[in-house]
VODREN-351404 format. One record per residue: residue in three letters; x, y, z of N, C-alpha, C in turn. Coordinates in Angstrom, 3 decimals. Layout:
VODREN-351404
type->ALA	n.x->X	n.y->Y	n.z->Z	ca.x->X	ca.y->Y	ca.z->Z	c.x->X	c.y->Y	c.z->Z;
...
This chain:
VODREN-351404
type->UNK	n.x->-36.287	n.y->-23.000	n.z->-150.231	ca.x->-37.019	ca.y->-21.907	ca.z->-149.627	c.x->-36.567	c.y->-20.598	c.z->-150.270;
type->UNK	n.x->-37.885	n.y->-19.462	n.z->-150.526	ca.x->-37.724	ca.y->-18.738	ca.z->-151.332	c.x->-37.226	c.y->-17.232	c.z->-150.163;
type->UNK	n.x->-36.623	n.y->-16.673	n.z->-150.386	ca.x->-36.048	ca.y->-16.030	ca.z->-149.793	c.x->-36.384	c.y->-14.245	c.z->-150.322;
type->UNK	n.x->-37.152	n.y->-13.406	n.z->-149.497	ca.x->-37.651	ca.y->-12.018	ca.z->-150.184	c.x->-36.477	c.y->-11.052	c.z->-150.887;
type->UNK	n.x->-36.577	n.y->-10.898	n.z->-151.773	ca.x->-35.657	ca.y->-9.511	ca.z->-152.185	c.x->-35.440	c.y->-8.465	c.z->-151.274;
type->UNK	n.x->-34.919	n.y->-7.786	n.z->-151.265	ca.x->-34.908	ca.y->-6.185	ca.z->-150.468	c.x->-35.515	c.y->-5.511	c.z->-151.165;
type->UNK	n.x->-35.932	n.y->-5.678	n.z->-152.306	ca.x->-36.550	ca.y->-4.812	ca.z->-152.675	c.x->-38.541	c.y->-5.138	c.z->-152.268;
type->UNK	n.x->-38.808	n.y->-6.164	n.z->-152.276	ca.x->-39.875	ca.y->-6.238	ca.z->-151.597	c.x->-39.841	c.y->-5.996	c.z->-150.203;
type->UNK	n.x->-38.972	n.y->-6.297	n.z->-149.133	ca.x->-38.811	ca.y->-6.045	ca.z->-148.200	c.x->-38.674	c.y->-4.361	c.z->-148.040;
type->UNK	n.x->-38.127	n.y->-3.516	n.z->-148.519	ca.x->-37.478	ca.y->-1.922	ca.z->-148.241	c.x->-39.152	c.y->-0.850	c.z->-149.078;
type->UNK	n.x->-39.750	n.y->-1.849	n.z->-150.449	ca.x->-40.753	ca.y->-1.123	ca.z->-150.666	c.x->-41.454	c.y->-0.144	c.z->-150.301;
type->UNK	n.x->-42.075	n.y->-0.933	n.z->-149.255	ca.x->-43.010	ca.y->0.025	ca.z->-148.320	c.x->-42.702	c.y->1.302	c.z->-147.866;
type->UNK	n.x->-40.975	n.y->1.467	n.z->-147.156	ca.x->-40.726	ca.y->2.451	ca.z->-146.794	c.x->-39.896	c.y->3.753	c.z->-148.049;
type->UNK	n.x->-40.114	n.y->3.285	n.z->-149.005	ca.x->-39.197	ca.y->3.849	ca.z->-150.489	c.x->-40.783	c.y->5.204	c.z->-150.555;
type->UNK	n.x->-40.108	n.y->6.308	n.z->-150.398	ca.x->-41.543	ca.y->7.539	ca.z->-151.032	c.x->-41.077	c.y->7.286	c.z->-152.300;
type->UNK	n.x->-42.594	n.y->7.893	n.z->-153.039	ca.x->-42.397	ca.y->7.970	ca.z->-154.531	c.x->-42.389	c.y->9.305	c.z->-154.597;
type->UNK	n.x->-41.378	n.y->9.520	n.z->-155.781	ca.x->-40.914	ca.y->10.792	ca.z->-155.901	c.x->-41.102	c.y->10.640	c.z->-157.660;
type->UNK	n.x->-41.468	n.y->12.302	n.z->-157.994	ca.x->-41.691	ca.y->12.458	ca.z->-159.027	c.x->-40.137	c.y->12.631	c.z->-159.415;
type->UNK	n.x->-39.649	n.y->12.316	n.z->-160.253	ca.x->-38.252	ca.y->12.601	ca.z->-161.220	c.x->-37.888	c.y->14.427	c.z->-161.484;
type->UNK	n.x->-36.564	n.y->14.425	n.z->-161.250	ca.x->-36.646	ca.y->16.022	ca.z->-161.812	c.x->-35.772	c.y->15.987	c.z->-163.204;
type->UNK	n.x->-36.155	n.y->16.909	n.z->-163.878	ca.x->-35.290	ca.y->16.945	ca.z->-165.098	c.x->-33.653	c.y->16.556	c.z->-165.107;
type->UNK	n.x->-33.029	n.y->15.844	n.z->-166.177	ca.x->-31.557	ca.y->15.349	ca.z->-165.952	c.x->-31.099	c.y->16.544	c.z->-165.997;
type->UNK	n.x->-31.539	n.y->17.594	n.z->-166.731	ca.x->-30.394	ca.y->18.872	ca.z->-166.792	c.x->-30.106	c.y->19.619	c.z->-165.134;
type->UNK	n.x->-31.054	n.y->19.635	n.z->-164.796	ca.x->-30.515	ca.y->20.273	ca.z->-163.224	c.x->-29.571	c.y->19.629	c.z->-162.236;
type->UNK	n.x->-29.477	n.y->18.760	n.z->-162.449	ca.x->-28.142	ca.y->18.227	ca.z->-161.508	c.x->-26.916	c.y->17.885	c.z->-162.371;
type->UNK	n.x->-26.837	n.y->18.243	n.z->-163.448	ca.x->-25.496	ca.y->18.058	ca.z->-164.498	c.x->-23.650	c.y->18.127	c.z->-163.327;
type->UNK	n.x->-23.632	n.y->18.751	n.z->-163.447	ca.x->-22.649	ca.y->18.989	ca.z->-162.305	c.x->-22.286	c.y->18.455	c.z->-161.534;
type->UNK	n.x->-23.463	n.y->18.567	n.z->-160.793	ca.x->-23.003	ca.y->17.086	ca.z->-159.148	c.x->-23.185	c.y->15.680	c.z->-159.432;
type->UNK	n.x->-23.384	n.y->15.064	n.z->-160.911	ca.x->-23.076	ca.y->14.074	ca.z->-160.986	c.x->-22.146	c.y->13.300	c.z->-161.577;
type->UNK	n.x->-21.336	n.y->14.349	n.z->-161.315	ca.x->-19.378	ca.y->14.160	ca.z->-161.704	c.x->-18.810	c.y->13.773	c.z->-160.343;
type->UNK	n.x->-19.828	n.y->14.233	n.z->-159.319	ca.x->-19.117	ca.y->13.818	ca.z->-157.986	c.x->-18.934	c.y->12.456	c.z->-157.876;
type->UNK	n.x->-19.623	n.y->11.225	n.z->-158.346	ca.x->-19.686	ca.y->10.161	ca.z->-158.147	c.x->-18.013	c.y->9.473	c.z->-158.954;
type->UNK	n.x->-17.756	n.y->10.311	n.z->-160.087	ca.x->-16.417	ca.y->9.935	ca.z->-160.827	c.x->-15.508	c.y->10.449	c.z->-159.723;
type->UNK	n.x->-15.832	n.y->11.957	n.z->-159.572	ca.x->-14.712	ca.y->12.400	ca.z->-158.820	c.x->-14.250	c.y->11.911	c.z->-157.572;
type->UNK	n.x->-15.146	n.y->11.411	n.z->-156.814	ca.x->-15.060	ca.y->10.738	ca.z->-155.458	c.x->-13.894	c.y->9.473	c.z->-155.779;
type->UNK	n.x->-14.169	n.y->8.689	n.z->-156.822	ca.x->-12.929	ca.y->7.648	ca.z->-157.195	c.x->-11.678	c.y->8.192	c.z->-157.083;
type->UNK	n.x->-11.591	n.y->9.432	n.z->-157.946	ca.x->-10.001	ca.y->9.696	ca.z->-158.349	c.x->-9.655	c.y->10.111	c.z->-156.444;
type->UNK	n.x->-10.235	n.y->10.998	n.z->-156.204	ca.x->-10.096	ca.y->11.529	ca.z->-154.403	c.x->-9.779	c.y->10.337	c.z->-153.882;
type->UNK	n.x->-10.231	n.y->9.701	n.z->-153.793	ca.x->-10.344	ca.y->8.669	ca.z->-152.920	c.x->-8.896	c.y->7.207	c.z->-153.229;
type->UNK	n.x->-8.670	n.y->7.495	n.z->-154.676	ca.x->-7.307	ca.y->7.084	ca.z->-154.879	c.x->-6.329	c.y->7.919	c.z->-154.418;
type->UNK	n.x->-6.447	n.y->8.990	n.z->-154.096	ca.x->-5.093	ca.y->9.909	ca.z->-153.399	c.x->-5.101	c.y->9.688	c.z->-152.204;
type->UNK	n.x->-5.818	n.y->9.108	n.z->-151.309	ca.x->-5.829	ca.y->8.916	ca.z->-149.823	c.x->-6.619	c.y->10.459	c.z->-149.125;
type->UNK	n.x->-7.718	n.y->10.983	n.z->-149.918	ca.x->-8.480	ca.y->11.532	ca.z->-148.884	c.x->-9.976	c.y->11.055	c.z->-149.114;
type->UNK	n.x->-10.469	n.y->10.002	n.z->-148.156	ca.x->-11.193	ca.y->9.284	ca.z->-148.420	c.x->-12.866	c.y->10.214	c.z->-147.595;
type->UNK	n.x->-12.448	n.y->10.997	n.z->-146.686	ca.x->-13.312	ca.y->11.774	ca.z->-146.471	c.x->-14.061	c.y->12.954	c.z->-147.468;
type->UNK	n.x->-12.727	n.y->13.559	n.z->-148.620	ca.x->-13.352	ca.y->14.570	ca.z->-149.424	c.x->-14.376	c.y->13.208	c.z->-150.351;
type->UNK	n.x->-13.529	n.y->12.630	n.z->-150.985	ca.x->-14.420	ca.y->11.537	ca.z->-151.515	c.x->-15.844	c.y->11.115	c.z->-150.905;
type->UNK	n.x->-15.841	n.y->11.363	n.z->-149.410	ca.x->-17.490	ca.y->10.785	ca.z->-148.858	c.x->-18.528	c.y->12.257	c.z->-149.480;
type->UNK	n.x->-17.859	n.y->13.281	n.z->-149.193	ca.x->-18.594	ca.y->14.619	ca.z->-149.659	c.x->-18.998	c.y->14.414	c.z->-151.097;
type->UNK	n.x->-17.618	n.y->13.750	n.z->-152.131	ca.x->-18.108	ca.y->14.422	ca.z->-153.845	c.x->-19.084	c.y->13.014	c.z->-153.350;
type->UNK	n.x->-19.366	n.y->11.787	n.z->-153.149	ca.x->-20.185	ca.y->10.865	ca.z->-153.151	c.x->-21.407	c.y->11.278	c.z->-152.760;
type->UNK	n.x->-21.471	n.y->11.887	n.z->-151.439	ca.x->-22.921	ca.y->12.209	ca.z->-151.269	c.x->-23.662	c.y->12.641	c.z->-152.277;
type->UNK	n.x->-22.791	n.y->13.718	n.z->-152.429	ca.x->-23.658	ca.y->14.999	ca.z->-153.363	c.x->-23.574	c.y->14.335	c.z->-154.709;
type->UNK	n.x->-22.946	n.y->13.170	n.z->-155.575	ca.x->-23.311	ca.y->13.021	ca.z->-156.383	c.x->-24.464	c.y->12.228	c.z->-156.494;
type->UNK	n.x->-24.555	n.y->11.063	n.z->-155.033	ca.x->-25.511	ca.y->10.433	ca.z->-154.912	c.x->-26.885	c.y->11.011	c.z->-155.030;
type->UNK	n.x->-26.998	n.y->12.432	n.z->-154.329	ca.x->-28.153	ca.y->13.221	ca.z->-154.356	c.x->-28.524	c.y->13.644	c.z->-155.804;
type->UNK	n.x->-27.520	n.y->13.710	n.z->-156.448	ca.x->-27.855	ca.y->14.237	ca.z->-157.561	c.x->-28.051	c.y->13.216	c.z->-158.492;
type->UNK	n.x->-28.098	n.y->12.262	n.z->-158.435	ca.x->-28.635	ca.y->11.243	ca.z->-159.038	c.x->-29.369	c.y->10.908	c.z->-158.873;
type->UNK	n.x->-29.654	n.y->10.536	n.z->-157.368	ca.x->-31.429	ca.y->10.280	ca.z->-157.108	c.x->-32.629	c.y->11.393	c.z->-157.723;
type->UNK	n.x->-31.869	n.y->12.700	n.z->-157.669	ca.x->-32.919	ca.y->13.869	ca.z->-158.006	c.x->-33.155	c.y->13.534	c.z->-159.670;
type->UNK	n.x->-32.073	n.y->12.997	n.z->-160.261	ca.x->-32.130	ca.y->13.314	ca.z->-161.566	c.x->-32.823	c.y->11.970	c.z->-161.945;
type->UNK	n.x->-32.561	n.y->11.307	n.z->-161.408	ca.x->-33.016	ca.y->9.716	ca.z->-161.760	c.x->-31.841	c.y->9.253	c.z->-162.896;
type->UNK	n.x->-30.763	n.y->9.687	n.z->-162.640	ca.x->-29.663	ca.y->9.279	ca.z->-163.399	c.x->-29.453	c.y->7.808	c.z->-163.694;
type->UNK	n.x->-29.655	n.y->6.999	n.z->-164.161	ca.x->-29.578	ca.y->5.306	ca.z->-163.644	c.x->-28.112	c.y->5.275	c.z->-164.258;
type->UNK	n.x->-27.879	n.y->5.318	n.z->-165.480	ca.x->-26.309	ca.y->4.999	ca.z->-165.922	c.x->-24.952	c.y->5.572	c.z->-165.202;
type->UNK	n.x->-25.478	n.y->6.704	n.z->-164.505	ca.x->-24.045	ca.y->7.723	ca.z->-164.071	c.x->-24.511	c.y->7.173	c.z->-162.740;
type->UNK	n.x->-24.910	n.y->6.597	n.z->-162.320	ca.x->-24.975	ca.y->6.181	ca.z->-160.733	c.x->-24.466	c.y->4.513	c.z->-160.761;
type->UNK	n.x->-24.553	n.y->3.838	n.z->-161.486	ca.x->-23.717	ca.y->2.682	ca.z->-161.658	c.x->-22.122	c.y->2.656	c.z->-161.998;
type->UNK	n.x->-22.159	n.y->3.600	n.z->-162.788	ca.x->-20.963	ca.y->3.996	ca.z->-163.375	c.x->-20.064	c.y->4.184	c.z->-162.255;
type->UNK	n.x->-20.947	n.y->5.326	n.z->-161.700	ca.x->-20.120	ca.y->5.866	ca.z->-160.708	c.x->-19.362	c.y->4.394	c.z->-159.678;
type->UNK	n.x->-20.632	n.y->3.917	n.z->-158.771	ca.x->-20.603	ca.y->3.041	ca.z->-157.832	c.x->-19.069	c.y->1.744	c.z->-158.319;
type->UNK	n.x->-19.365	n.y->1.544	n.z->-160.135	ca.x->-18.527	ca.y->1.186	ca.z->-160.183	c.x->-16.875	c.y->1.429	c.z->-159.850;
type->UNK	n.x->-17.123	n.y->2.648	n.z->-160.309	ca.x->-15.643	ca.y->3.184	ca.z->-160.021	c.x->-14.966	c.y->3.453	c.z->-158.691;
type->UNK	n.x->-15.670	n.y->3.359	n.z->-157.612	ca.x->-15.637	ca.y->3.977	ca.z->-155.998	c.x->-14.475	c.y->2.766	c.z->-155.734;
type->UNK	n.x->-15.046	n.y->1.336	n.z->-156.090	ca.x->-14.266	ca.y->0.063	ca.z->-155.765	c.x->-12.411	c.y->0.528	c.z->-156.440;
type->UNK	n.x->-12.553	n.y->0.562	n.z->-157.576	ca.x->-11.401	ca.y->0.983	ca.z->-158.125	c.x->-10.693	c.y->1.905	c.z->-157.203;
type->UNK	n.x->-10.942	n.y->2.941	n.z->-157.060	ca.x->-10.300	ca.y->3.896	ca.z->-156.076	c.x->-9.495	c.y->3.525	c.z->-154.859;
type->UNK	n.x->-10.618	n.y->2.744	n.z->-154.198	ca.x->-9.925	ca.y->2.320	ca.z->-153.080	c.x->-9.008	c.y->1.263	c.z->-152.966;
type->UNK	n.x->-8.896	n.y->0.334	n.z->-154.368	ca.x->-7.734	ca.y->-0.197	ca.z->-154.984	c.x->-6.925	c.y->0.188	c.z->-154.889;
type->UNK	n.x->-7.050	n.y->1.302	n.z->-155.648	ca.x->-5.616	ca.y->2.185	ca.z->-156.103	c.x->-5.264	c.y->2.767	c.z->-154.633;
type->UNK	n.x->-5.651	n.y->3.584	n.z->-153.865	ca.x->-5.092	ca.y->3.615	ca.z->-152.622	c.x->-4.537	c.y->2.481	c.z->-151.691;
type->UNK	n.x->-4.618	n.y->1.389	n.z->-151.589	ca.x->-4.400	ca.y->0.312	ca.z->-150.831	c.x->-4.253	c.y->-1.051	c.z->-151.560;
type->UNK	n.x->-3.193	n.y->-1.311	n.z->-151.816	ca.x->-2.770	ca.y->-2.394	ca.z->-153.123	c.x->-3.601	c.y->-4.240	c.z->-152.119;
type->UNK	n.x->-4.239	n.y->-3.757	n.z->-150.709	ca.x->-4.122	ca.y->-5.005	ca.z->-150.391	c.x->-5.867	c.y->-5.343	c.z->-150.196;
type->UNK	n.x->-6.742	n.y->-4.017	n.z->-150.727	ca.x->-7.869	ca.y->-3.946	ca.z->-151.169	c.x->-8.362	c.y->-4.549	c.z->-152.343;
type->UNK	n.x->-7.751	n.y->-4.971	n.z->-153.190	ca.x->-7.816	ca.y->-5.177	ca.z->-154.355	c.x->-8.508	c.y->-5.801	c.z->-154.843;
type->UNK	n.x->-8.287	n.y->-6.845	n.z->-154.172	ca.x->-9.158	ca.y->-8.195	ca.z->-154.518	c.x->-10.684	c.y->-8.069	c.z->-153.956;
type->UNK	n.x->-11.074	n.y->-7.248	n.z->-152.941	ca.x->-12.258	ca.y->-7.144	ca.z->-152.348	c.x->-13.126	c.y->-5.933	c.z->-153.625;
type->UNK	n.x->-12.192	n.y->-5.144	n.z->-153.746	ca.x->-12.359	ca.y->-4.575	ca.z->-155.135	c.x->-13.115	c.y->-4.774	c.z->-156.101;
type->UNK	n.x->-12.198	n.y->-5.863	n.z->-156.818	ca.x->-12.789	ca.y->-6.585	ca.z->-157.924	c.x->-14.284	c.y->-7.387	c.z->-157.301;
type->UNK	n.x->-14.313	n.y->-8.046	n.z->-156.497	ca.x->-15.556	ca.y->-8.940	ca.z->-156.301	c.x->-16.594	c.y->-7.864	c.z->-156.047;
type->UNK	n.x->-16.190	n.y->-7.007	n.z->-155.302	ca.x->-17.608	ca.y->-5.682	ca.z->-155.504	c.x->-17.980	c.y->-5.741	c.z->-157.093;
type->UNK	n.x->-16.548	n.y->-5.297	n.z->-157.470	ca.x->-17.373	ca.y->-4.447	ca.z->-158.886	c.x->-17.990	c.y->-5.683	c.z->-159.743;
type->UNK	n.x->-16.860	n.y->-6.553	n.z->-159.648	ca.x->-18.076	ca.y->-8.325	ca.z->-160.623	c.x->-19.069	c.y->-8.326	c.z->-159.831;
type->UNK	n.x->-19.736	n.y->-8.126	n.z->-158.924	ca.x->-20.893	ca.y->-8.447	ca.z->-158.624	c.x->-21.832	c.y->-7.238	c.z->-159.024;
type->UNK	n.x->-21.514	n.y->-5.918	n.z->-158.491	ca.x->-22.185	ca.y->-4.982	ca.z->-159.035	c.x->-22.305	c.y->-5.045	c.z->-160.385;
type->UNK	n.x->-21.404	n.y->-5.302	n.z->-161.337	ca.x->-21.592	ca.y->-5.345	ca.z->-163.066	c.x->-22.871	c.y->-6.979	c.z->-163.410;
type->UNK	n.x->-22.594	n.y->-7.847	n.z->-162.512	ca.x->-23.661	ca.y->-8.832	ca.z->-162.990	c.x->-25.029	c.y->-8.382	c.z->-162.436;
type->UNK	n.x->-24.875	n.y->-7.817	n.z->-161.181	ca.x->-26.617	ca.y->-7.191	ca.z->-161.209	c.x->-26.970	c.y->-5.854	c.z->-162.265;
type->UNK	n.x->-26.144	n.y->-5.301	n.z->-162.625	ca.x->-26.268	ca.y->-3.848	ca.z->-163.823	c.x->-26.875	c.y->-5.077	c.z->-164.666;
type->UNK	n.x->-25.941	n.y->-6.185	n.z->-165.106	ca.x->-26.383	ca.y->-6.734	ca.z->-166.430	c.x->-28.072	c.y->-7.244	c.z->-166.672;
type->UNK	n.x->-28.040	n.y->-8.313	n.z->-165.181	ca.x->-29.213	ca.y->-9.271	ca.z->-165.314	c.x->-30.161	c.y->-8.873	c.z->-164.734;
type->UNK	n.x->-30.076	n.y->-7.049	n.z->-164.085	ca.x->-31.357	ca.y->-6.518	ca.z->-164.192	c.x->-31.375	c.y->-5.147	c.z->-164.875;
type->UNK	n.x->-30.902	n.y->-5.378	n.z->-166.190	ca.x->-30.853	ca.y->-4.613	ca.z->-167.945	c.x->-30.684	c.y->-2.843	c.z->-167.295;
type->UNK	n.x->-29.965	n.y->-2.801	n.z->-166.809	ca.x->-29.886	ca.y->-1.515	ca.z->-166.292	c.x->-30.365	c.y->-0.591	c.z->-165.648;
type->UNK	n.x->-31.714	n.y->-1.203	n.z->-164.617	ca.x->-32.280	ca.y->-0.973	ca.z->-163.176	c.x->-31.899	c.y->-0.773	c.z->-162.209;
type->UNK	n.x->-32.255	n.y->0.439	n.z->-161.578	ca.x->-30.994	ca.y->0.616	ca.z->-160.610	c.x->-32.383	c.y->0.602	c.z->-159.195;
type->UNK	n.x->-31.805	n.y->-0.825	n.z->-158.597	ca.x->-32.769	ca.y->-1.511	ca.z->-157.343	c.x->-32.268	c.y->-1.010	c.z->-155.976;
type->UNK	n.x->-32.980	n.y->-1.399	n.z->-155.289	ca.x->-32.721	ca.y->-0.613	ca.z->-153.666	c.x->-31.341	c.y->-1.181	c.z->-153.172;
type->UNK	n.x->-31.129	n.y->-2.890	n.z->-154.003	ca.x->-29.770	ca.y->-2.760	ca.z->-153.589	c.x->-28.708	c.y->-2.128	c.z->-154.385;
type->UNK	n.x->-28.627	n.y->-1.648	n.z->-155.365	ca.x->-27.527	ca.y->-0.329	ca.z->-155.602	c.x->-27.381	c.y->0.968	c.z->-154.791;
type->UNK	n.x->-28.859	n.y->1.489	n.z->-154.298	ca.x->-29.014	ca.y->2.597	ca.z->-153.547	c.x->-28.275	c.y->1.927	c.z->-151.810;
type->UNK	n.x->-28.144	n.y->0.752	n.z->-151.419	ca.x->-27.477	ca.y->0.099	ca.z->-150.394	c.x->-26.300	c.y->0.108	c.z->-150.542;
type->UNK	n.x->-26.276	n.y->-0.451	n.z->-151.794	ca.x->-24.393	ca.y->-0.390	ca.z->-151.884	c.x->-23.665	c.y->1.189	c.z->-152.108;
type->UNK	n.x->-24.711	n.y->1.954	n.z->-152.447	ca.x->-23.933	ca.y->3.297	ca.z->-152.410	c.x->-23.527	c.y->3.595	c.z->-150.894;
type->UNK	n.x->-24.913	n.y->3.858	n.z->-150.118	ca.x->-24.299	ca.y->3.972	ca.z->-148.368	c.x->-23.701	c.y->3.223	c.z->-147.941;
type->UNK	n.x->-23.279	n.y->1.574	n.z->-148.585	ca.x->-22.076	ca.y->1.376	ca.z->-147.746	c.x->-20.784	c.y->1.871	c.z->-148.520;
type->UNK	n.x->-20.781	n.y->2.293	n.z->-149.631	ca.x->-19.533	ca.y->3.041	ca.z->-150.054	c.x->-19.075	c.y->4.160	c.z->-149.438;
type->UNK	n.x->-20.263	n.y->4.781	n.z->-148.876	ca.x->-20.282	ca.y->5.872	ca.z->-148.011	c.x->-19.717	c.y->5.707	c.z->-147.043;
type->UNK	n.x->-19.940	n.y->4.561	n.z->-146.514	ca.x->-19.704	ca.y->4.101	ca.z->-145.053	c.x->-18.377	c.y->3.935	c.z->-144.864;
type->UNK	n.x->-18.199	n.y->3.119	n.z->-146.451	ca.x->-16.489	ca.y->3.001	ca.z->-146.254	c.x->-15.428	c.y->3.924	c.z->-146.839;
type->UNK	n.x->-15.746	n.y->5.458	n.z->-147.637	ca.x->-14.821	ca.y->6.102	ca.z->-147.510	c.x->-15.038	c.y->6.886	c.z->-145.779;
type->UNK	n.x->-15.832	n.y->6.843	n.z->-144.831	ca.x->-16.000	ca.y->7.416	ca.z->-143.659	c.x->-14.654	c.y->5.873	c.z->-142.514;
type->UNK	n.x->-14.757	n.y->5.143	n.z->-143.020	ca.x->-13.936	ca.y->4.075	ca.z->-142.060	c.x->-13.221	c.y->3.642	c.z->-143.900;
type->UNK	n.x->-11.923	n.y->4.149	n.z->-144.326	ca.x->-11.494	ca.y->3.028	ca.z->-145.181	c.x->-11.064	c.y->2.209	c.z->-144.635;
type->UNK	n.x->-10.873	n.y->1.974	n.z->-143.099	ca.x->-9.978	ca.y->0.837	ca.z->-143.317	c.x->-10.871	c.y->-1.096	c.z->-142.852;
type->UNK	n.x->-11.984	n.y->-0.523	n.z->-143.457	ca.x->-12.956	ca.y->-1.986	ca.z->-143.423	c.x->-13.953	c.y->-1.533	c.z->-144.652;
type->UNK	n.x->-13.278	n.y->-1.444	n.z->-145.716	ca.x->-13.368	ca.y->-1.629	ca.z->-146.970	c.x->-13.527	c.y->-2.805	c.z->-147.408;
type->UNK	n.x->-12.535	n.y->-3.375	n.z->-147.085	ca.x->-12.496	ca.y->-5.091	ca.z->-147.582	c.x->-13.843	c.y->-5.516	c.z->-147.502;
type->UNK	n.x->-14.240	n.y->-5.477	n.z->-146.088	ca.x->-15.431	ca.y->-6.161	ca.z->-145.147	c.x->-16.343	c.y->-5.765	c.z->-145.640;
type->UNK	n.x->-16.456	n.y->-4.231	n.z->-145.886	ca.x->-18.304	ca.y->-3.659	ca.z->-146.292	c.x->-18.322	c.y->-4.180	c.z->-147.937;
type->UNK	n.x->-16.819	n.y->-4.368	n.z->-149.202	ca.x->-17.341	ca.y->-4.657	ca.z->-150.451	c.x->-17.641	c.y->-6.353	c.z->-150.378;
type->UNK	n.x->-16.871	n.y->-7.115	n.z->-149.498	ca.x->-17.369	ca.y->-8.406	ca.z->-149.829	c.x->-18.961	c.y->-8.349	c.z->-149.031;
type->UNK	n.x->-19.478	n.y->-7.842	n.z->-148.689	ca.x->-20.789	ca.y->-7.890	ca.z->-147.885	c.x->-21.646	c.y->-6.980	c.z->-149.149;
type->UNK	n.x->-21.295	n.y->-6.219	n.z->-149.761	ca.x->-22.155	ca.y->-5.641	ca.z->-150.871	c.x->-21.879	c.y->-6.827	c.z->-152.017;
type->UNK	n.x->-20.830	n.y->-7.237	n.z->-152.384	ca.x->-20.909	ca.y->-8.190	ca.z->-153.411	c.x->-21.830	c.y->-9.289	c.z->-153.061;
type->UNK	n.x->-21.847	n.y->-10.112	n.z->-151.785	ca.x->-22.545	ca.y->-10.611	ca.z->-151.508	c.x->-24.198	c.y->-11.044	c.z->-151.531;
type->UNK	n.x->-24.509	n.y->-9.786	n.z->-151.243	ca.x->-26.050	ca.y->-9.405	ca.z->-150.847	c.x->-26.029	c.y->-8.593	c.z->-152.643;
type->UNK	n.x->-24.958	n.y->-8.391	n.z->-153.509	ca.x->-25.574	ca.y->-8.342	ca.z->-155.158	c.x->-25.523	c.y->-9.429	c.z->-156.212;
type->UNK	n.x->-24.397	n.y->-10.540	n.z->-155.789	ca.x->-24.908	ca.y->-12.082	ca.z->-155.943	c.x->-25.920	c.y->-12.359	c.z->-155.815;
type->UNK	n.x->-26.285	n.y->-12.613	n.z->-154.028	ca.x->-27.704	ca.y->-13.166	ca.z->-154.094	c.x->-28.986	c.y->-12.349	c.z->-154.538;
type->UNK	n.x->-29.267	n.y->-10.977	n.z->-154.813	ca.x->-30.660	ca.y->-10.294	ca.z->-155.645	c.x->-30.188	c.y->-10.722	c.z->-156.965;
type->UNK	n.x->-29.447	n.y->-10.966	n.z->-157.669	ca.x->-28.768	ca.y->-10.896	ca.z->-159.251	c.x->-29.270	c.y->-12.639	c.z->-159.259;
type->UNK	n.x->-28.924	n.y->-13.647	n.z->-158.478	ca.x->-29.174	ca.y->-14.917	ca.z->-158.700	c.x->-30.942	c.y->-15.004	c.z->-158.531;
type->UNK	n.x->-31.302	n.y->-14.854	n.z->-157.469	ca.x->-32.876	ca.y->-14.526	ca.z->-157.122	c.x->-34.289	c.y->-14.341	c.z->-158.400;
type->UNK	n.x->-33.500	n.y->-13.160	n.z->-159.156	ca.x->-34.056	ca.y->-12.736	ca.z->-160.085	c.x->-33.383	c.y->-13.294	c.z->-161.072;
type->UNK	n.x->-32.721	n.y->-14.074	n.z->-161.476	ca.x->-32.282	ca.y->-14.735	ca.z->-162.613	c.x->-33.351	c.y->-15.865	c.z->-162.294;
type->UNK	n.x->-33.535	n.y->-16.360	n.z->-161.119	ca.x->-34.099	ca.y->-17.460	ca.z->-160.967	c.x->-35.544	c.y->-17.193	c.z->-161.499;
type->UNK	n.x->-36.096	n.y->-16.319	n.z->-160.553	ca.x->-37.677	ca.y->-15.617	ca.z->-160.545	c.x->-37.924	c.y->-15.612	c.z->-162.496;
type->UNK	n.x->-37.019	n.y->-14.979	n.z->-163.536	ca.x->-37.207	ca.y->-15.672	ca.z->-164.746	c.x->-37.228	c.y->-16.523	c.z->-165.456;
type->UNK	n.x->-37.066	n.y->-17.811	n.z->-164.914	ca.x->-36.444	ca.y->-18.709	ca.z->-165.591	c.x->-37.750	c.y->-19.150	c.z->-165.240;
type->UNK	n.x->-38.526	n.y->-19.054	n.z->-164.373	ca.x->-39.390	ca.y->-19.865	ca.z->-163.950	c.x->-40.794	c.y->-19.552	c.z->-165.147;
């Protein structure tokens, strides 16, 4: 049994937005790096701020590479703050790097998901563990889905 994407499922409610030029948000989309390093020092709240605003500024810009990038790095951070995160860590970011791969650098409604729960979890770090194995999870199964949906 075939099971819907989120991205067919979330469609409907996604507005279409015209793109704004990459040069206008240059700036705030350092927040998404910077939120990592913050967020390795143990202030996981300034980190939810540089995240937002870099998030915004990526959506405005339609940044696709600096918004993966980023997302990647958020996992790292909270590594480095909490040596017993680690491992939940890594399975975020391998899962986030196999959906970057096997959908060629598309950035799908579940990356824009896994950003708010990154959000979610510099606002509560201490169920980090819980929200990255639940984003790795749910980026396994769209990354397998659509591996499948080609093969066919």
């Amino acid at each position: 049994m075939a099971f819907p994407t989120p991205e067919a499922l979330l469609a409907p409610w996604l507005p279409a937005c015209r793109p704004i030029p990459p040069g206008c948000c240059r700036r705030w989309r350092r927040g998404l790096a910077g939120a990592a390093g913050v967020i390795a020092f143990h202030h996981s709240w300034i980190g939810a701020g540089l995240l937002l605003a870099g998030l915004a500024a990526a959506g405005l810009a339609a940044a696709q590479r600096m918004l993966t990038l980023g997302l990647l790095a958020l996992p790292f951070g909270f590594a480095l703050a909490d040596a017993s995160a680690a491992l939940a860590a890594m399975f975020a970011m391998f899962a986030l790097t196999v959906l970057t791969v096997l959908e060629r650098g598309h950035v799908s409604v579940v990356t824009w998901l896994a950003a708010g729960v990154f959000l979610v979890a510099c606002l509560f770090p201490d169920r980090f563990s819980l929200l990255s194995y639940l984003v790795g999870i749910t980026a396994f199964v769209v990354a397998g889905q659509g591996a499948a949906k080609r093969s066919r």
